[in-house]
N, C-alpha and C positions, 0 to 999 in steps of 0.2 A: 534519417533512415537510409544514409547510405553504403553501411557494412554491408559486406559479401557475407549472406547468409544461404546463400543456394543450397548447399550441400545439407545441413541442420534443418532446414527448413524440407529439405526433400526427404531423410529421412524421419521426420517428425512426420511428416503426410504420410508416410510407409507405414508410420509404425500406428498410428491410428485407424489407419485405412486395414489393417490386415488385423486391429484387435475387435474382440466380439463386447468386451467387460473394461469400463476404463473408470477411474477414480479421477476427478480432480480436486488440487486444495490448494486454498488459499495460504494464507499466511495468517496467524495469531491474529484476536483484534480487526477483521480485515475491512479493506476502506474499499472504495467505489472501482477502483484501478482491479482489485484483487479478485475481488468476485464480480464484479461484472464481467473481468478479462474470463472468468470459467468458467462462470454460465453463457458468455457468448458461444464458445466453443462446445461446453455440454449441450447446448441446446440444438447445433446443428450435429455434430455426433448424434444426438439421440434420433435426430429426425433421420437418421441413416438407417436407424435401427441396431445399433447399439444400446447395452446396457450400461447406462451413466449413473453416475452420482457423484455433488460437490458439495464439499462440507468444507471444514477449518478445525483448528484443536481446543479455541478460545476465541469468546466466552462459548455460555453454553446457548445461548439462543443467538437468531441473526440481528443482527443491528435493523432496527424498525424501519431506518429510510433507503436500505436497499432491498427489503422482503416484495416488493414487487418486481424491481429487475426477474424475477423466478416463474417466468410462463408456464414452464411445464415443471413445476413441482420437481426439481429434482435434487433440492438442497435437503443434505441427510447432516441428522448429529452425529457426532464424532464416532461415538458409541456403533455404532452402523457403517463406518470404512473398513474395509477387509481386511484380516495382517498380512494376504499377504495380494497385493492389487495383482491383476495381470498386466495392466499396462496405466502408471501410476503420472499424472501430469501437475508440474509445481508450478502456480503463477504467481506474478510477482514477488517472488520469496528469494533474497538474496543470498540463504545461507539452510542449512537441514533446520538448524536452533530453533529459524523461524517460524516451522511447522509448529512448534513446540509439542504436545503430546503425541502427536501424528507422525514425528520424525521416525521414528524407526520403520514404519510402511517403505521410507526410501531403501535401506538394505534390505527388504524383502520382496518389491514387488518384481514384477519377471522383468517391464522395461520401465524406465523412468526416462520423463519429458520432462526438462525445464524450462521455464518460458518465462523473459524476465530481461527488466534493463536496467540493473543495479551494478556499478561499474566494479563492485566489491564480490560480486558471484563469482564463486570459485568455479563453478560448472561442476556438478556434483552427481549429475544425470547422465546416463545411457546416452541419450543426444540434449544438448544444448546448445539452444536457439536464444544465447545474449545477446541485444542491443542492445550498448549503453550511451548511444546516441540518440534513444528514444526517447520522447517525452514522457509514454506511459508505457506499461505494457500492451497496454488495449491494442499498440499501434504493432506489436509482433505478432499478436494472435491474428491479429486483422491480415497480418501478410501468410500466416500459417492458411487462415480461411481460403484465404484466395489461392493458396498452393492446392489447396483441395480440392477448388472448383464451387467450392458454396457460394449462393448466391444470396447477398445482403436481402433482409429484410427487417422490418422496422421492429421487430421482438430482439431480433440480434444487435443489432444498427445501435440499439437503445441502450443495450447493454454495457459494449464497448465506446459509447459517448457519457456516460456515467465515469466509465474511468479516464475518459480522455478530458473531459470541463473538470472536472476535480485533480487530476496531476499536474495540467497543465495550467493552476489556478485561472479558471475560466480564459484561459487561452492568451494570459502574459506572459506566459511561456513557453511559447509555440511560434514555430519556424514557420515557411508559406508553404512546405509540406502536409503539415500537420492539419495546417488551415485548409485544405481541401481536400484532405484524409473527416475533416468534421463536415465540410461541405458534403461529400458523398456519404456519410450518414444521415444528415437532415434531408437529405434528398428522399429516402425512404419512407420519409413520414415519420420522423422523428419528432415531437415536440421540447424545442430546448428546455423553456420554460420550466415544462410539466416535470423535466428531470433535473433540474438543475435544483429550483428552488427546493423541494423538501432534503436534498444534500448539504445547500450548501447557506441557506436562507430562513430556516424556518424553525423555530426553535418553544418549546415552553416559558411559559411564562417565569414559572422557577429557573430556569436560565439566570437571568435579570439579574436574581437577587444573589445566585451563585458568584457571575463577574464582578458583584459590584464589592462582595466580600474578595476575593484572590486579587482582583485587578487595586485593590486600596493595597494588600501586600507586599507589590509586586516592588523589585529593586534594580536598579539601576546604576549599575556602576562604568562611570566616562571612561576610567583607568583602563579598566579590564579588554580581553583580546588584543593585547599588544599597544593599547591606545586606541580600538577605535570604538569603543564601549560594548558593554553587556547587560540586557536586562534579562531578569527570569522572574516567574511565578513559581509559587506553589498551590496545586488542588488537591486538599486533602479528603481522605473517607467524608468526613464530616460536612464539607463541603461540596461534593455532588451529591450526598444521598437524597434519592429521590431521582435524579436523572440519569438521561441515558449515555452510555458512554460519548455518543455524537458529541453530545453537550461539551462534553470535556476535552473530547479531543480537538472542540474549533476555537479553544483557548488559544493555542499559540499564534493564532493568525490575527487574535486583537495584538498580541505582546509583541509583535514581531513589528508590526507598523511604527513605533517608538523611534522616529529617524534619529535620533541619538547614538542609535546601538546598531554598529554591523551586524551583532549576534543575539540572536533570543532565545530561552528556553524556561521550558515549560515541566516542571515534575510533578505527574499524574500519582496519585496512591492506588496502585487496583487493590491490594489486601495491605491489612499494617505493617508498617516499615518494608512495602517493597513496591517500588517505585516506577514507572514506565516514563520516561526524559523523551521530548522532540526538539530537537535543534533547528533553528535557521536562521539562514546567513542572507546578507544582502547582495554581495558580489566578489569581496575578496579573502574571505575564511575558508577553508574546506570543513566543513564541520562534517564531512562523511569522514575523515581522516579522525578528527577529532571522537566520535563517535564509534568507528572500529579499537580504536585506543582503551575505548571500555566497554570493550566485549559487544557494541552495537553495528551498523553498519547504515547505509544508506547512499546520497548522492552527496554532490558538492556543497548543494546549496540548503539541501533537507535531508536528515537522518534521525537517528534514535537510538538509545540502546534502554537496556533495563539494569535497575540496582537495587539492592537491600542497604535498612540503614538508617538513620536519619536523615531528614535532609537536607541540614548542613555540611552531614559529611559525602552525602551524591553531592553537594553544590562544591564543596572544596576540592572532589578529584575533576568534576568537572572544569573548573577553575585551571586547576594544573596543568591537563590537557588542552583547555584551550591555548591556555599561554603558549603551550610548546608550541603547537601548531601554527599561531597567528605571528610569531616572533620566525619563523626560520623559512 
C-alpha cells in the first residue's frame, strides 16, 4: 500500500461527501473482496445519511455466504440501479465488461468512482483510486474510509475482513502491512472464524460427490506452460446442478494444489457452451497476461476470462496463450 494516492483518494472523499444518492457495484459473479469492499463503504455512506444502494449485474440473487456481510439491508437487484446514478462507485471491477449488464450506468451516471487493485484497470472513472500493490481492494476502501474520517466498527471491520481472508487466501498473501490492516479489524470485534468459515470452509454435502466426479477428470499435462506443467478441470451444467455457485467457484483452489503444475485452470459452464475459466499460477507465469489475451483480465498470480464453445476448444486457445506467455 505504498502508491501515492493522495490526490484520488481526496477527490473520492469530495465526491462522496458532497453527493446525496450513490450506487455502488460489484462485479459479475461477485466474491467476498467485491462486495464486502461495497457494503463496507455503503454502510458508512448511509450512516451519513445518504441514499445508498449495492447490487451487481450477475447472477440474479446474492451468493448465500455473503447475504449477511448486509447489516443494513441495502443490497438491491440489478433491476433497481438507476440509469442514470448521480454518483456511481466500481469495486473491485477491473474493466466496464465486468459490470456486465450494469456497464452502461458507467457512461451515464453524473460521477464515477473506481475503487480497485487490478494492475489491468484502465481507470475508466471520473476519479480512480488503483492500487495494484494491494492485496485486496478491501485495503483501498479502508484507506478511502479513513480519508473520510469514519470510524471502524465491527459491522464495517467485518466487511472489509471478508474481502481481505479471502484475497489474500487467508493471509499467504499478505505483506506485514496488510497483517495489521487485519489486526485493526479484529480489534473491533470481529470474529475471524465466524467469517471465515462459511466463505471459505463449509460446503454441502453434494459438494463431495460433485469433486469426486470433475476432480476424477481433471488433466494434467508436465509439457505444457513452457515445461513447467498444466492441469485444468472441467465443471459442467450437469455437474453442479443443485449447488451454489460457491461450490464451483472453490474448485480451483483443490486443482491448483497439484505441485506438478505451475498453472491450473478451471472451466465453469454458467449456461451451455459458455464458459467462465480461473487461472492460477504458483510464482512464475503471469497468467493475468495470459488471461487479458482472451478477453479476461485479472493479477499475476489469479485471473480469469470468459468463453463460448466447447471446451476443448476454450482449452486449446487457452493452451496457445499460455504457451505464448510462459515461453517469452
Amino acid at each position: 500500500m505504498s502508491n501515492d494516492l493522495s490526490a484520488p483518494l481526496r477527490a473520492a472523499a469530495a465526491a462522496l461527501t458532497d453527493a446525496s444518492d450513490v450506487t455502488l457495484l460489484a462485479h459479475v459473479n461477485p466474491d467476498a473482496d467485491a462486495l464486502g469492499s461495497a457494503l463496507a463503504l455503503g454502510l458508512a455512506l448511509h450512516r451519513r445519511g445518504k441514499a445508498v444502494r449495492v447490487s451487481f449485474g450477475a447472477p440474479d440473487s446474492v451468493p448465500e455466504t455473503l447475504r449477511d456481510l448486509d447489516a443494513a439491508g441495502l443490497l438491491v437487484p440489478a433491476a433497481e440501479v438507476p440509469a442514470e446514478p448521480e454518483v456511481l462507485v466500481a469495486l473491485d471491477t477491473g474493466s466496464v465488461a465486468r459490470l456486465g449488464p450494469l456497464g452502461d450506468r458507467v457512461g451515464r451516471a453524473g460521477t464515477v468512482v473506481v475503487l480497485d487493485h487490478h494492475v489491468s484497470n484502465p481507470g475508466y472513472g471520473t476519479v480512480n483510486v488503483v492500487d495494484a500493490t494491494a492485496e485486496a481492494t478491501a485495503l483501498v476502501v479502508l484507506r478511502l474510509l479513513d480519508e473520510l474520517g469514519v470510524e471502524l466498527d465491527e459491522p464495517v471491520a467485518r466487511c472489509l475482513y471478508a474481502g481481505l481472508v479471502t484475497d489474500t487466501r487467508s493471509f499467504r498473501h499478505a505483506g506485514p502491512e496488510t497483517h495489521r490492516v487485519a489486526a485493526r479489524l479484529l480489534a473491533t470485534g470481529v470474529d475471524a472464524e465466524a467469517v471465515a468459515r462459511p466463505l471459505m470452509d463449509s460446503h454441502p454435502f453434494g459438494y463431495l460427490g460433485m469433486l469426486s466426479k470433475v476432480l476424477a477428470r481433471a488433466v494434467l499435462d508436465r509439457s505444457a506452460a513452457g515445461g513447467l506443467g498444466f492441469v485444468h478441470a472441467v465443471v459442467t451444467l450437469a455437474d453442479s446442478e443443485g449447488l451454489r455457485p460457491e461450490e464451483v467457484e472453490s474448485v480451483v483452489d483443490l486443482v491448483r494444489t497439484t505441485s506438478e503444475a505451475e498453472v491450473a485452470a478451471v472451466l465453469k459452464e454458467l449456461r451451455p457452451s459458455y464458459w467462465s475459466v480461473s487461472l492460477r499460477a504458483v510464482s512464475r507465469v503471469d497468467v493475468g497476461e495470459v488471461a487479458q489475451r482472451l478477453g479476461g483480465g485479472g493479477h499475476r498470480l489469479a485471473a480469469g476470462f470468459t468463453a463460448t464453445g466447447e471446451a476443448s476448444s476454450v482449452l486449446a486457445d487457452l493452451r496457445t496463450a499460455l504457451e505464448s506467455v510462459a515461453t517469452n
